[in-house]
PABADREN-328266 format. One record per residue (C-alpha): residue number from 1; residue in three letters; chain; x, y, z. Coordinates in nm, 2 decimals, padded with zeros to 4 digits. Layout:
// residues N
 num residuo cadena      x      y      z
 NUM     ALA      A      X      Y      Z
...
//
This chain:
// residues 488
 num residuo cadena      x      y      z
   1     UNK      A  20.74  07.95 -00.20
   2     UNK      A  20.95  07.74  00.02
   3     UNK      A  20.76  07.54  00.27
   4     UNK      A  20.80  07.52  00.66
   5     UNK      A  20.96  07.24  00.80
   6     UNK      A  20.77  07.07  01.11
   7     UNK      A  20.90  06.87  01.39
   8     UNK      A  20.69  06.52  01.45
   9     UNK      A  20.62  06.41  01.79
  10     UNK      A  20.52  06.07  01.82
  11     UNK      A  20.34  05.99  02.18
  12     UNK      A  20.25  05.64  02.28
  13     UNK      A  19.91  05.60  02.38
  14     UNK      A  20.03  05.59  02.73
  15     UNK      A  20.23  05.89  02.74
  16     UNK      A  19.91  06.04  02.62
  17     UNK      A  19.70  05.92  02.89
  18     UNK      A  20.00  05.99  03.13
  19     UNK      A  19.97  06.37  02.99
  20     UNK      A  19.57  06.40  03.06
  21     UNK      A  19.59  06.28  03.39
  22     UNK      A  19.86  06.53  03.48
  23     UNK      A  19.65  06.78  03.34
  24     UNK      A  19.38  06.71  03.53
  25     UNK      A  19.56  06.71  03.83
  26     UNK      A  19.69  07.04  03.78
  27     UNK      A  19.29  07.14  03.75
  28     UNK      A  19.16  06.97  04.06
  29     UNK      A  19.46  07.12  04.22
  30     UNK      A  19.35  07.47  04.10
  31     UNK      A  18.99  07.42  04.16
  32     UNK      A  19.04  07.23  04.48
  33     UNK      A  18.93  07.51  04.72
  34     UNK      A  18.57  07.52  04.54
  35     UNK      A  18.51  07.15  04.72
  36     UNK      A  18.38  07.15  05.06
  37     UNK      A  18.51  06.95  05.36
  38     UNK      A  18.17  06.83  05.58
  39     UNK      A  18.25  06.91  05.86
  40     UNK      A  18.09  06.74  06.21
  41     UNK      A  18.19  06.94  06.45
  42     UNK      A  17.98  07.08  06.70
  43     UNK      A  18.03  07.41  06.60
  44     UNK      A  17.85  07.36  06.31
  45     UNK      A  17.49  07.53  06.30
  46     UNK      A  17.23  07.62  06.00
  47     UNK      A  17.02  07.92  05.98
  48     UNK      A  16.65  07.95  05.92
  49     UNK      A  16.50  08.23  05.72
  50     UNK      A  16.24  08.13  05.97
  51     UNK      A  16.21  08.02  06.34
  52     UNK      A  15.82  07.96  06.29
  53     UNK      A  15.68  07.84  05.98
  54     UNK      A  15.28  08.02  06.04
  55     UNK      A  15.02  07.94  05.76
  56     UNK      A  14.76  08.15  05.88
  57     UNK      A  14.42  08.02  05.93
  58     UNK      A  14.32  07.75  05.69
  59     UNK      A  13.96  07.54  05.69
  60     UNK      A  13.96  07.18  05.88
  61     UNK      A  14.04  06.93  05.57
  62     UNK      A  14.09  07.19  05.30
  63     UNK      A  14.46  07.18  05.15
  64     UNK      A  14.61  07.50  05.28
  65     UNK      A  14.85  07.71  04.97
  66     UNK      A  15.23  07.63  04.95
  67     UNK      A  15.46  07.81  05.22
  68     UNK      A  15.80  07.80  05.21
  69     UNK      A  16.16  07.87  05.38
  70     UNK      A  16.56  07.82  05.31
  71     UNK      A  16.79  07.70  05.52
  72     UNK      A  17.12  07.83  05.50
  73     UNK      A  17.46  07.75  05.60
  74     UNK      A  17.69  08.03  05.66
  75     UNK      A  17.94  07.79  05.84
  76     UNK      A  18.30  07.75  05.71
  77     UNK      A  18.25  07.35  05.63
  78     UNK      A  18.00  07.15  05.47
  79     UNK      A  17.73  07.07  05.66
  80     UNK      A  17.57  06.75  05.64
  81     UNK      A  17.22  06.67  05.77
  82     UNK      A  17.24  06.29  05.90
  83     UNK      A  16.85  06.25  05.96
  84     UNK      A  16.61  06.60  05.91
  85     UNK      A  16.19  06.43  06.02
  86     UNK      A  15.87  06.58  06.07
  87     UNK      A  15.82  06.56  06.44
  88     UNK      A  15.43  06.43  06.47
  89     UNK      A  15.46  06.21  06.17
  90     UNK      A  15.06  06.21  05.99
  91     UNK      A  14.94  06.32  06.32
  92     UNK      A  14.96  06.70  06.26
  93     UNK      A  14.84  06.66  05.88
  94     UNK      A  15.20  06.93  05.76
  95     UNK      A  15.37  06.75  05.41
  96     UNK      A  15.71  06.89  05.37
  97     UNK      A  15.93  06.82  05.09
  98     UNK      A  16.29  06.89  05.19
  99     UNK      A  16.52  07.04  04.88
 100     UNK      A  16.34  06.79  04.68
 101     UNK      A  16.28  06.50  04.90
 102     UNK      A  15.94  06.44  05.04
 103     UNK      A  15.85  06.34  05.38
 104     UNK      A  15.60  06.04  05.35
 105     UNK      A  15.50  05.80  05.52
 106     UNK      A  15.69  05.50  05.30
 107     UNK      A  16.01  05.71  05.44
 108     UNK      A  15.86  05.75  05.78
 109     UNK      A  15.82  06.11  05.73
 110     UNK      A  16.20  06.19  05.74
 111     UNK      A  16.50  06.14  05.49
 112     UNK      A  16.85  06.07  05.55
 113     UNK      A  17.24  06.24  05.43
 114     UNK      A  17.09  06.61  05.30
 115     UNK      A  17.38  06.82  05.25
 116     UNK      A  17.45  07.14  05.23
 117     UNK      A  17.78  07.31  05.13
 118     UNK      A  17.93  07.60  05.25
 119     UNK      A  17.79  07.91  05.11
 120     UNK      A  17.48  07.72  05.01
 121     UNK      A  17.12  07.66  05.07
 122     UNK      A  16.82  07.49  05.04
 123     UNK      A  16.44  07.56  05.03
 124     UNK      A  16.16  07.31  05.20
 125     UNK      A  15.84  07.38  05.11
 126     UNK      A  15.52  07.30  05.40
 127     UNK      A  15.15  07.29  05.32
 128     UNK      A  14.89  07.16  05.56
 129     UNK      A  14.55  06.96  05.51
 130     UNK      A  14.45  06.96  05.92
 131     UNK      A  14.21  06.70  06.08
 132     UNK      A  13.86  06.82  06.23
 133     UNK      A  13.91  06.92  06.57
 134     UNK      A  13.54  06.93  06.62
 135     UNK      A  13.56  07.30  06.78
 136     UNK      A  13.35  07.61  06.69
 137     UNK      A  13.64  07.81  06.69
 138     UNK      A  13.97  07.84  06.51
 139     UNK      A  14.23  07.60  06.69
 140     UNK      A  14.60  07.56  06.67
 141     UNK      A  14.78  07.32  06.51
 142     UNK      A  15.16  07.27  06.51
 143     UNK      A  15.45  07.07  06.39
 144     UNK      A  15.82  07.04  06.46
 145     UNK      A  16.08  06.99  06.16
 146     UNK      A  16.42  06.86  06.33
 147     UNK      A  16.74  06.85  06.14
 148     UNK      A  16.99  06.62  06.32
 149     UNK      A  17.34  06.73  06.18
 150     UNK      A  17.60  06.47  06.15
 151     UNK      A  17.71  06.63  06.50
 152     UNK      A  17.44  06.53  06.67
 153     UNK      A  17.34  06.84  06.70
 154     UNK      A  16.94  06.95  06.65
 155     UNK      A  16.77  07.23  06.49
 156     UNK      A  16.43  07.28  06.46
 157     UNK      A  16.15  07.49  06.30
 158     UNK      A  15.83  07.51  06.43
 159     UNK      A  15.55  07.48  06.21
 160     UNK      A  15.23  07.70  06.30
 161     UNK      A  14.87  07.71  06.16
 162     UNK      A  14.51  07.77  06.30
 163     UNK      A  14.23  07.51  06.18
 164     UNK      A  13.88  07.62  06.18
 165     UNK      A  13.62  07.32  06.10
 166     UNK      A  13.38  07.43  05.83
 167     UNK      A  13.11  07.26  05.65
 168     UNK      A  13.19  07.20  05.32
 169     UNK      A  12.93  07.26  05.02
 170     UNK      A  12.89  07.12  04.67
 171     UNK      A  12.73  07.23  04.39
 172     UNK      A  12.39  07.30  04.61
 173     UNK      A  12.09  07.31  04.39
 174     UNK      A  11.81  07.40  04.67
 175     UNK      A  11.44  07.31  04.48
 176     UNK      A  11.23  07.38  04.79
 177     UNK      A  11.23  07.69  05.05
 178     UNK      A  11.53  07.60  05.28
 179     UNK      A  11.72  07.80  05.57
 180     UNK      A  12.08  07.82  05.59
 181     UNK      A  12.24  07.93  05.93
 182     UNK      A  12.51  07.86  06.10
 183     UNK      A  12.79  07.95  06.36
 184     UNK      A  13.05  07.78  06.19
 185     UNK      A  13.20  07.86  05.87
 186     UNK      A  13.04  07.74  05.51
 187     UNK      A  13.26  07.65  05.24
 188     UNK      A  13.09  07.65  04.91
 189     UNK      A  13.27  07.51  04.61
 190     UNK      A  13.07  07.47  04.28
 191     UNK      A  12.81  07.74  04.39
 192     UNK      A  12.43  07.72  04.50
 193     UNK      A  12.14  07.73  04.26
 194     UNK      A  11.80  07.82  04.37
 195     UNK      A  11.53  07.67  04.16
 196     UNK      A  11.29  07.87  04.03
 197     UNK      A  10.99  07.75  04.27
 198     UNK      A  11.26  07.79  04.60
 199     UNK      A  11.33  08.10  04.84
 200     UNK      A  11.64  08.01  05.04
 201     UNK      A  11.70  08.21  05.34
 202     UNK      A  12.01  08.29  05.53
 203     UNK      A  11.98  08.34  05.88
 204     UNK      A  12.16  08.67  06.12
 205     UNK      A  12.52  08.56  06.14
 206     UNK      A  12.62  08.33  05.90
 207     UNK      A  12.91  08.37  05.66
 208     UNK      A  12.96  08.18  05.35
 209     UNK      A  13.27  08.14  05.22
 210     UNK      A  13.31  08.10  04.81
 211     UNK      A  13.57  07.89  04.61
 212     UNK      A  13.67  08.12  04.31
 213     UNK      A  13.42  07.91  04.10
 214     UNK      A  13.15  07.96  04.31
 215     UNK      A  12.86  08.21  04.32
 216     UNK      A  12.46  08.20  04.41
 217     UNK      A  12.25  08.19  04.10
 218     UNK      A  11.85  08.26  04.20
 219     UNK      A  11.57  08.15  03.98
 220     UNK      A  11.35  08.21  04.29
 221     UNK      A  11.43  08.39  04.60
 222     UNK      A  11.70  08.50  04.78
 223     UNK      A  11.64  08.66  05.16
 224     UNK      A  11.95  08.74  05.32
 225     UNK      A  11.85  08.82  05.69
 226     UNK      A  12.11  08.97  05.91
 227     UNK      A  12.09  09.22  06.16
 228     UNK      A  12.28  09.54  06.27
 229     UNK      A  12.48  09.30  06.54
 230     UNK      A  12.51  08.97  06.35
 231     UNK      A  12.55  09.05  05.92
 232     UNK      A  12.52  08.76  05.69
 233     UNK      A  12.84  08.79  05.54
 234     UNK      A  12.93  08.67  05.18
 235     UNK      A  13.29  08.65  05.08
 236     UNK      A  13.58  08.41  04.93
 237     UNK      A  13.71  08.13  05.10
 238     UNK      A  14.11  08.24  05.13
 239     UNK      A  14.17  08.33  05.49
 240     UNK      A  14.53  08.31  05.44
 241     UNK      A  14.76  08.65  05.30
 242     UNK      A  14.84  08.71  04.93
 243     UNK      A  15.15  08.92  05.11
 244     UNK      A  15.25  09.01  05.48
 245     UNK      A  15.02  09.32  05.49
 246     UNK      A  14.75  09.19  05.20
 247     UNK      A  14.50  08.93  05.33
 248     UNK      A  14.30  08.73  05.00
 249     UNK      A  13.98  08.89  05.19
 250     UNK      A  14.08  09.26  05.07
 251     UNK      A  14.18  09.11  04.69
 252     UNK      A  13.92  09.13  04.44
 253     UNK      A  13.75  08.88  04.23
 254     UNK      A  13.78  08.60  04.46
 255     UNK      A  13.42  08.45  04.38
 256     UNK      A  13.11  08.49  04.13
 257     UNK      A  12.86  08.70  04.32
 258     UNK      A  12.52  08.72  04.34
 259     UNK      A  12.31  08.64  04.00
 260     UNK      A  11.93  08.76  04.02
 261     UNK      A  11.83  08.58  03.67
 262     UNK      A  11.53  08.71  03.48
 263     UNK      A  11.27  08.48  03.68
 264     UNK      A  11.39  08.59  04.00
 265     UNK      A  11.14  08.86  04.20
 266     UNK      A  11.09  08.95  04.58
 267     UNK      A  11.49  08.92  04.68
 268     UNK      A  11.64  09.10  04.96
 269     UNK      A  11.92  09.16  05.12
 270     UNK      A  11.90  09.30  05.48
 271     UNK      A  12.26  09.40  05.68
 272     UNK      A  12.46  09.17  05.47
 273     UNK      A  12.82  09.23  05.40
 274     UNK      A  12.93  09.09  05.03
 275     UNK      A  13.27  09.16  04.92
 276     UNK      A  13.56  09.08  04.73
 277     UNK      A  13.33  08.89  04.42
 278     UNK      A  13.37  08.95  04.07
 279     UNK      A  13.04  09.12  03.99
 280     UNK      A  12.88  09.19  04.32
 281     UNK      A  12.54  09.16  04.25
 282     UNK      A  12.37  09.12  03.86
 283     UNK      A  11.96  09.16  03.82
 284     UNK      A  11.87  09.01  03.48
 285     UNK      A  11.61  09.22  03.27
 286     UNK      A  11.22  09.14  03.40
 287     UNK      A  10.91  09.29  03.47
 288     UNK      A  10.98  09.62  03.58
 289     UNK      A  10.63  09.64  03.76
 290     UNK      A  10.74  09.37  04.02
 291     UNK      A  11.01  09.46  04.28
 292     UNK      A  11.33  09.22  04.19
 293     UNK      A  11.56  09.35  04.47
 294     UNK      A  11.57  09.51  04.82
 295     UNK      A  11.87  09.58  04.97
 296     UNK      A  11.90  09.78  05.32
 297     UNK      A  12.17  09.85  05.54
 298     UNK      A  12.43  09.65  05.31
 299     UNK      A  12.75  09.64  05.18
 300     UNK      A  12.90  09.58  04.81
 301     UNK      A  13.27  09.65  04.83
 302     UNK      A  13.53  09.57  04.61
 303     UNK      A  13.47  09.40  04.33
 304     UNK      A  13.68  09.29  03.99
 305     UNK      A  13.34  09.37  03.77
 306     UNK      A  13.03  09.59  03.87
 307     UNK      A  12.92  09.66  04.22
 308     UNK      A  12.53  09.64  04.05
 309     UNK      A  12.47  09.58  03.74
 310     UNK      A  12.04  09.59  03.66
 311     UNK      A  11.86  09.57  03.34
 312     UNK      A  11.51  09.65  03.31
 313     UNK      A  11.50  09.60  03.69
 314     UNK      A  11.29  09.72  03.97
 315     UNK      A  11.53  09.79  04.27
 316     UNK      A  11.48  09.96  04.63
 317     UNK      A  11.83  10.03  04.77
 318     UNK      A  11.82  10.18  05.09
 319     UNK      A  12.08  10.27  05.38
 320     UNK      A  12.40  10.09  05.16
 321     UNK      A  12.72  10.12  05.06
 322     UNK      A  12.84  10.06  04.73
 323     UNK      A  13.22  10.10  04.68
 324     UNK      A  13.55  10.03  04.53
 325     UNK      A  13.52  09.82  04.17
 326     UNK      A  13.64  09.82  03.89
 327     UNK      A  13.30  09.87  03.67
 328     UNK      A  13.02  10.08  03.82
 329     UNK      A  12.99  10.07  04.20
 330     UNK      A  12.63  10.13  04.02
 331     UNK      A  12.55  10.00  03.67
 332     UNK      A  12.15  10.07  03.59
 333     UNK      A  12.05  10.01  03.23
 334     UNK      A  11.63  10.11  03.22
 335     UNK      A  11.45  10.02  03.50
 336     UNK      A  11.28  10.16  03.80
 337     UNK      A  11.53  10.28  04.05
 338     UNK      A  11.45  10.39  04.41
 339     UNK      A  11.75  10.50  04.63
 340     UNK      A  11.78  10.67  04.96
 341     UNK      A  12.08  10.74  05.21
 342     UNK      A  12.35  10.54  05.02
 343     UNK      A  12.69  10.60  04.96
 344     UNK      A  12.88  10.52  04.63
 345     UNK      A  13.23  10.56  04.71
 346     UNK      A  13.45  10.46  04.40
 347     UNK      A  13.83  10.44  04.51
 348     UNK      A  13.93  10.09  04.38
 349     UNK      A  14.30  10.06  04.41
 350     UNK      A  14.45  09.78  04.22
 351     UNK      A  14.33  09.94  03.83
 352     UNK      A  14.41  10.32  03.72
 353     UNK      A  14.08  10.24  03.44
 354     UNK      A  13.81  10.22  03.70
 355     UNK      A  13.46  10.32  03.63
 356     UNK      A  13.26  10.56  03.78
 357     UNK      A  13.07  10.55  04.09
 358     UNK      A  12.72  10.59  03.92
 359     UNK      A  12.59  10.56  03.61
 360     UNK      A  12.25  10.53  03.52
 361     UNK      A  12.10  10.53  03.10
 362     UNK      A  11.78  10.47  02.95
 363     UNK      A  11.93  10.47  02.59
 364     UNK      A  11.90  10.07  02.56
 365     UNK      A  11.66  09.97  02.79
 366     UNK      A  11.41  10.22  02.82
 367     UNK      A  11.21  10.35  03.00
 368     UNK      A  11.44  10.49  03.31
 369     UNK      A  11.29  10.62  03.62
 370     UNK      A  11.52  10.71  03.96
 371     UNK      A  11.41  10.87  04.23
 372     UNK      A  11.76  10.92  04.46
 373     UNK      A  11.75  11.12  04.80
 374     UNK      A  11.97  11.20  05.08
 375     UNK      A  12.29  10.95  04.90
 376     UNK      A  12.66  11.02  04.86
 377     UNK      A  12.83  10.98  04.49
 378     UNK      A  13.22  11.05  04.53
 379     UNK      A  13.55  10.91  04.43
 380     UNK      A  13.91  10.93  04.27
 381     UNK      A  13.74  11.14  03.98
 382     UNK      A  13.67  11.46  03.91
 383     UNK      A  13.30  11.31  03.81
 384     UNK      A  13.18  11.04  03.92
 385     UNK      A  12.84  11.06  03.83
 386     UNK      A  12.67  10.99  03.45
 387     UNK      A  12.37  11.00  03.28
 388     UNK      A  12.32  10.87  02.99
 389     UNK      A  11.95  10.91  02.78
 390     UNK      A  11.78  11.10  02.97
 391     UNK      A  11.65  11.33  02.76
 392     UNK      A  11.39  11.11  02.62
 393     UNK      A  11.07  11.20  02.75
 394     UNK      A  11.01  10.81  02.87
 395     UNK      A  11.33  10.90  03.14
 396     UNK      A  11.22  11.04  03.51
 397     UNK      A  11.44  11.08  03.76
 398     UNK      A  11.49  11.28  04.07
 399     UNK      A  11.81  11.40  04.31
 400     UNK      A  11.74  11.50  04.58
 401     UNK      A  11.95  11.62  04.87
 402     UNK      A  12.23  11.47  04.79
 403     UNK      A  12.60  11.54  04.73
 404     UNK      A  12.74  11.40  04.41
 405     UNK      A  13.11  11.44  04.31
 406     UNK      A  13.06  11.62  03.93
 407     UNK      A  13.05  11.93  03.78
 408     UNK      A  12.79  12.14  03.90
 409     UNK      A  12.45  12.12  03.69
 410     UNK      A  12.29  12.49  03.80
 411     UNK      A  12.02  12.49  03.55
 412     UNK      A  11.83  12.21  03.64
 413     UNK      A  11.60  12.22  03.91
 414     UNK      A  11.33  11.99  03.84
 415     UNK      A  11.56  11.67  03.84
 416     UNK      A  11.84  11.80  04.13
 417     UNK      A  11.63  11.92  04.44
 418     UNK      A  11.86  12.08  04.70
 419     UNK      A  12.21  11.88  04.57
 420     UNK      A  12.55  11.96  04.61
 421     UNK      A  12.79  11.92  04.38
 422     UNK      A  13.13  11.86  04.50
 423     UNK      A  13.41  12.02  04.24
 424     UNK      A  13.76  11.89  04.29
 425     UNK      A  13.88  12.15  04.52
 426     UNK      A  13.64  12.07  04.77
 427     UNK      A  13.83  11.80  04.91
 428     UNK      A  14.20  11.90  04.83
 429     UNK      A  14.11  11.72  04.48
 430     UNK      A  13.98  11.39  04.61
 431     UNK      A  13.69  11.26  04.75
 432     UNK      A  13.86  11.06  05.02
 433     UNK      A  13.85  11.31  05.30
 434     UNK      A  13.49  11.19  05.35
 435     UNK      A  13.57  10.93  05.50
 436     UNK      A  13.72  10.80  05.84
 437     UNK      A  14.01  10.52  05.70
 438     UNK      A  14.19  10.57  05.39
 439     UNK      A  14.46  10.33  05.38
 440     UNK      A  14.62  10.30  05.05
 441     UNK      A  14.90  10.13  05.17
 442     UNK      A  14.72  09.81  05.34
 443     UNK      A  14.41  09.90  05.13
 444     UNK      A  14.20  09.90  05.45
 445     UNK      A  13.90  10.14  05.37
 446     UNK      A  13.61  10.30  05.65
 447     UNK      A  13.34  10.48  05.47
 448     UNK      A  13.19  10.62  05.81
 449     UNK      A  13.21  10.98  05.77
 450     UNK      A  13.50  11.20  05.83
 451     UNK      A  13.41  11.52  06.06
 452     UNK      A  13.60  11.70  05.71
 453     UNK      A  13.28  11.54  05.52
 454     UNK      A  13.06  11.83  05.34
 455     UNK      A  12.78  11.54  05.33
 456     UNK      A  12.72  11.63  05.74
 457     UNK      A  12.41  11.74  05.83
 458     UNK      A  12.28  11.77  05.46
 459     UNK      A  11.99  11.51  05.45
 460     UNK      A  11.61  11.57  05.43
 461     UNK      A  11.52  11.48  05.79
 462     UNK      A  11.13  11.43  05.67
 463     UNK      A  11.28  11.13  05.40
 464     UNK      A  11.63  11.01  05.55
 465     UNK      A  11.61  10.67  05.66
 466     UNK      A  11.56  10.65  06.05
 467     UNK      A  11.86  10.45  06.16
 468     UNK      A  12.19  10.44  05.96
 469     UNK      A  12.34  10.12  05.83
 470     UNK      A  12.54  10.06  06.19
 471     UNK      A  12.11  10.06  06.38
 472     UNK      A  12.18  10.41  06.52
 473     UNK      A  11.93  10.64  06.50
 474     UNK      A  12.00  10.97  06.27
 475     UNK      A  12.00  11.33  06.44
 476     UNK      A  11.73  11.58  06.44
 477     UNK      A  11.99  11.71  06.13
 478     UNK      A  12.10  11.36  05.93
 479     UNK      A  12.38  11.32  05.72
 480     UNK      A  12.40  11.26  05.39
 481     UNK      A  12.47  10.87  05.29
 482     UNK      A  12.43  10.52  05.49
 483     UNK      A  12.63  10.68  05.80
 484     UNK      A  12.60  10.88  06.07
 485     UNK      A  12.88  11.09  06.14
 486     UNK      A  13.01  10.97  06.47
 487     UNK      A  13.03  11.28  06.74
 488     UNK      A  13.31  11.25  06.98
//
């Protein structure tokens, strides 16, 4: 085969060099409109995603969560920002970090030359830890973050919060009787253990406010004392929003509970409001002889576990609400039961897998004995309602004028006494009709009584209890559950 002939080029190593550069310069030339001029005109202005930079409510010398916004420039030039400070300095208690550049106080709270190109942005990023501003109620605090272009020209964004001083809690063990009560908001991290010689009380109108670690555990005695007017109220300690329309308050699982261990007897809970826990409320097994739990005119309400969950338990639960978990908004396992006008309302929104609203078995902690009157059991579900062992001889248990969301049981009239059943077409297929607020959007939930609600004027006026869970007396013809259906 006869081989190609090839013409050598010898280059000099600076005709070579010569040759990259003009290369190059034909690339910057190419890709010279993808540079930015900074301009300092006048003319020049940023945009804010947001004029006002609000963080909610936050907790006196608690670290508020991250917030954030961008700042854009939609200009034609560059722009550059000569000086961008946070107005009050450490007087205001606001960090900001500024597209990666923190504020402090070795800087003097500002930095200098941040740029942004045309086209472009960047994101600053605000939290808050606010002074004590020794006031019993929430007050405001705010900030301004300038941003002095190369202009001259100023922008600012105001930064917003509310303060509220609380007392902060650690770890609390109390070993003798003690009386919490306060006005102000309590902050519990680490929980509070009451020893099992202690009772702690907690007074009409105090609420407690629980890290995510944080519970009560009661070796002794808990007595929750609130009043129709002024509820103890138990909840978690965000006050800020997961999401515009979501506050934490109406997330689940954002603290332990209540844990009645198996030494714990002679607990009550009297108007108080608990919410928003993991398990609401757990009774260790103990003697079933000696009551372990009284709870009237209360609220459990959406909870990431069970409402109640009892073993081998002697309860009273009168005038409540139990509602929206994920487990049981009732979980008995043996135990002697009393319940009367309560509503179990099972309509927890953030899991499809929820549990029912009741459920009651003496199977593996024997023996079971209920005795239920004049209570609501609805929900999502075409049953909400299970028993499970009770056809041992050792189980007893009663229902009586009450209206329970399951198939109708017709041959039964020793253990349902003047019950209604409510079947799926009752209430267009769901038990939410009820009620008076069903908002699924904002998850906002009223279980006051709907004037739709079949549950009207179907209690035993000779055993409803007296007053419903809002103090107002019952009519001469009471409704079913903890509320009175309120007549226009």
């Amino acid at each position: 085969m006869k081989e190609k002939s090839f013409t050598k080029i010898n280059l000099t190593p600076c005709r070579v060099l010569f040759s990259l550069l003009t290369v190059l310069a034909v690339v910057l030339s190419s890709c010279s409109d993808d540079f930015d001029s900074f301009s300092s005109s006048a003319a020049g202005r940023l945009t804010f995603s947001a004029d006002t930079l609000r963080l909610d409510t936050t907790f006196s010398n608690v670290p508020t969560p991250m917030r954030s916004f961008w700042v854009y420039n939609h200009s034609g030039d560059g722009l550059r920002c000569a000086n961008v400070r946070l107005l009050r300095g450490n007087q205001s208690g606001f960090r900001v970090n500024v597209d990666g550049v923190y504020l402090g106080s070795s800087a003097g709270f500002q930095a200098s030359d941040i740029e942004i190109r045309k086209g472009d942005s960047i994101r600053v990023f605000v939290e808050l830890t606010s002074p004590y501003n020794r006031a019993d109620s929430p007050q405001s605090v705010d900030d301004e973050l300038i941003f002095r272009l190369e202009s001259g020209v100023e922008q600012r964004v105001h930064l917003n919060a509310y303060s509220w001083d609380a007392v902060l809690l650690r770890n609390v063990h109390i070993t003798t009787d003690s009386t919490i009560t306060s006005q102000k908001p309590l902050v519990v991290y680490g929980g509070l253990l009451v020893d099992s010689l202690a009772t702690l009380t907690i007074g009409a109108g105090t609420t407690l406010y629980f890290h995510n670690d944080a519970g009560i555990d009661v070796y002794g005695r808990l007595l929750c004392q609130g009043t129709a007017g002024s509820n103890v109220v138990l909840r978690g300690d965000r006050i800020d929003r997961m999401f515009p329309y979501l506050p934490y308050d109406n997330v689940s699982g954002q603290w332990q509970g209540i844990h009645l261990h198996a030494s714990s007897y002679g607990n009550q809970l009297l108007y108080t409001d608990l919410h928003s826990a993991y398990h609401g409320i757990r009774a260790d097994s103990s003697d079933v002889e000696q009551l372990k739990l009284e709870m009237i005119s209360s609220i459990v309400h959406n909870c990431q576990g069970h409402g109640i969950y009892a073993v081998h338990s002697n309860l009273r639960l009168i005038n409540s609400q139990l509602s929206n978990t994920l487990g049981y908004c009732a979980n008995f396992n043996g135990g002697n039961i009393f319940i009367n006008s309560c509503t179990f309302a099972q309509f927890y929104p953030f899991d499809a897998f929820r549990k029912a609203a009741f459920f009651a078995s003496g199977n593996d902690f024997p023996p079971l004995s209920i005795s239920c009157s004049n209570s609501l059991i609805t929900g999502y579900a075409d049953d909400e309602f299970f028993l499970g062992g009770v056809s041992d001889s050792t189980a007893q248990y009663l229902f009586s004028h009450c209206l329970i969301r399951t198939p109708a049981i017709t041959d039964d009239s020793l253990h349902f006494e003047n019950t209604y059943f409510e079947l799926p077409d009752d209430t267009l297929g769901t038990g939410w009709r009820h009620f008076s607020l069903f908002d699924t959007e904002n998850l906002r939930y009223d279980f006051h009584l709907d004037s739709l609600s079949a549950a009207i004027g179907k209690a035993n006026p000779s055993t409803a209890f007296p007053t419903d869970r809002d103090g107002r007396f019952r009519k001469a013809l009471p409704d079913v559950g903890c509320y009175e259906y309120l007549h226009e």
